[in-house]
Phi, psi and omega in degrees: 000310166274012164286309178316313174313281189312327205290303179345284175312329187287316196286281176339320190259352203283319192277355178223020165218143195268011164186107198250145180278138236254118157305152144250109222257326194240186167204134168209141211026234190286005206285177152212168166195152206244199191251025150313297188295345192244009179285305192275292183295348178284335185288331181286244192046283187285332188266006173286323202235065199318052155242014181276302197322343238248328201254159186289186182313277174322268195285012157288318183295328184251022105346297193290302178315311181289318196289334180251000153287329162317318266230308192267356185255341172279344200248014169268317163281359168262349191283328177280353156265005182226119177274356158231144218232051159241164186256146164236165232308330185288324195275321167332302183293346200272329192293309187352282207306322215274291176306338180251346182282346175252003159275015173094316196315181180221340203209153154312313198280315188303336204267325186247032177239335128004285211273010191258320184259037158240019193055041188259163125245212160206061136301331183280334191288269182340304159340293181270339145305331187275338185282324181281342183288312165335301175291299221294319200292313159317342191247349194250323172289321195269358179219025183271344206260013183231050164255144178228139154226149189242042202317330205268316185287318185285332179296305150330312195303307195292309207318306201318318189246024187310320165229054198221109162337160196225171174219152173238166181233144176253116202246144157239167195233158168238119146294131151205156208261166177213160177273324178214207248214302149007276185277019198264318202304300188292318186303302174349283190303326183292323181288298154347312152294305170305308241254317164306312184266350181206017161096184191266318198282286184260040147279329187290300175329329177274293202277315212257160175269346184312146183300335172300350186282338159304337187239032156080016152108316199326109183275332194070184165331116163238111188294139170322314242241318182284341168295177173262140162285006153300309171279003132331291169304316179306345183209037164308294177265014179302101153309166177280144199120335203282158169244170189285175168260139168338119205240126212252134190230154198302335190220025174180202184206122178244146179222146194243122168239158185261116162249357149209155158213171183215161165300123193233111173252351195277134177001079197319119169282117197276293181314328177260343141344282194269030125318281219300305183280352152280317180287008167279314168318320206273308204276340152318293178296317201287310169318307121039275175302344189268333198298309189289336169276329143322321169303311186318299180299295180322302186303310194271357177279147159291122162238144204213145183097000000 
């Protein structure tokens, strides 16, 4: 409590002193983090997903707290499967670009007239994209041979509306884990209420694990057709707005809000349909698998703080 306590006054206080001294709040193996490092994740944070802003300090703060302890335990376990810890330079530059095009920006130069007025730069960006790129690679060598899709069933789905309007949807998501079956109806509500009060994007940000909770849950467009009928039925009649019901999943609970939707009268391309819709499936389960190896990693590290 009084390391928190501090992180706080450290938070609060960070926009009006121009060098604050740098604490130690955790320790995990050899690793560390101050109160500098978390100081530094509230400003990414807000300025990825500004509906933080929305929320008091404190609790941005134990956002901030938790995430670059995920962050920092993820970058400890690449050190040991990775002997450098780079990207290259063209897919770098596309997540950039990916990350400033859903901030409205038009250019590299606006994004880092951007990251200036949160005292970021973007070295700070980079950074945390190649640790995230990384893991994802890792998670992906190490699961990949237990992911099942069933492309003949998803294929069949699309054949069905192939020249029949469609509909897409702009879905944002909560991922969250339960110890049993039990317990999914009191988390729901717990979320649901948080959902009510300060919104959807940031109950994601809180609740959910999915790589999506830095940008407030957000999936983009999705065509009806990419979908599975489990998650279909669940938001059929969903108005924008609406949130989905607990969507029970093999290593988690998903839960979906509509946040717009539109019409598709023009032909299905069947073939990038069913692109669109395995990797949704795919890149689903593997969040899954990342969730249980991380746990996996987190149970075995010393931790102090």
């Amino acid at each position: 409590m009084k390391n928190f306590f501090l992180i706080i006054i450290t938070i609060l206080i960070f926009n009006k002193a121009n060098s604050i001294e740098s604490k130690i709040i955790h320790k995990i193996q050899n690793e560390i983090i101050t109160n500098i490092d978390i100081k530094n994740e509230f400003k990414y944070l807000v300025a990825l997903n500004n509906s933080l802003k929305e929320l008091d300090k404190d609790k941005i703060l134990s956002i901030a707290n938790e995430s670059i302890i995920i962050e920092k335990i993820k970058k400890i376990e690449l050190s040991k499967n990775f002997s450098e810890m780079n990207l290259n330079e063209e897919y770098l530059n596309f997540k950039i670009k990916n990350i400033y095009t859903r901030l409205d920006l038009n250019s590299l130069n606006e994004f880092n007239l951007y990251l200036k007025d949160y005292n970021l730069i973007l070295e700070d960006i980079t950074n945390k994209i190649t640790i995230e790129t990384l893991w994802n690679e890792l998670i992906i060598e190490k699961y990949e041979n237990q992911i099942m899709i069933d492309r003949e069933k998803i294929q069949k789905q699309i054949l069905k509306n192939v020249n029949i309007k469609s509909k897409e949807y702009l879905l944002s998501e909560i991922i969250f884990d339960i110890e049993n079956k039990q317990e999914i109806d009191k988390k729901y509500r717990k979320i649901i209420e948080s959902i009510n009060e300060i919104g959807f994007e940031n109950s994601a940000s809180i609740y959910s694990f999915s790589d999506t909770a830095k940008v407030g849950g957000n999936i983009g467009w999705i065509n009806e057709n990419s979908l599975n009928d489990k998650i279909k039925k669940k938001i059929k009649s969903l108005k924008i707005g609406g949130v989905s019901k607990p969507i029970i999943l093999p290593n988690g609970i998903l839960i979906l809000q509509i946040k717009d939707t539109k019409n598709t009268e023009t032909k299905i391309d069947i073939e990038s349909e069913l692109k669109k819709a395995i990797n949704y499936e795919r890149n689903r389960q593997l969040s899954q698998f990342s969730k249980i190896y991380f746990n996996k990693v987190k149970k075995n590290l010393e931790f102090d703080g």
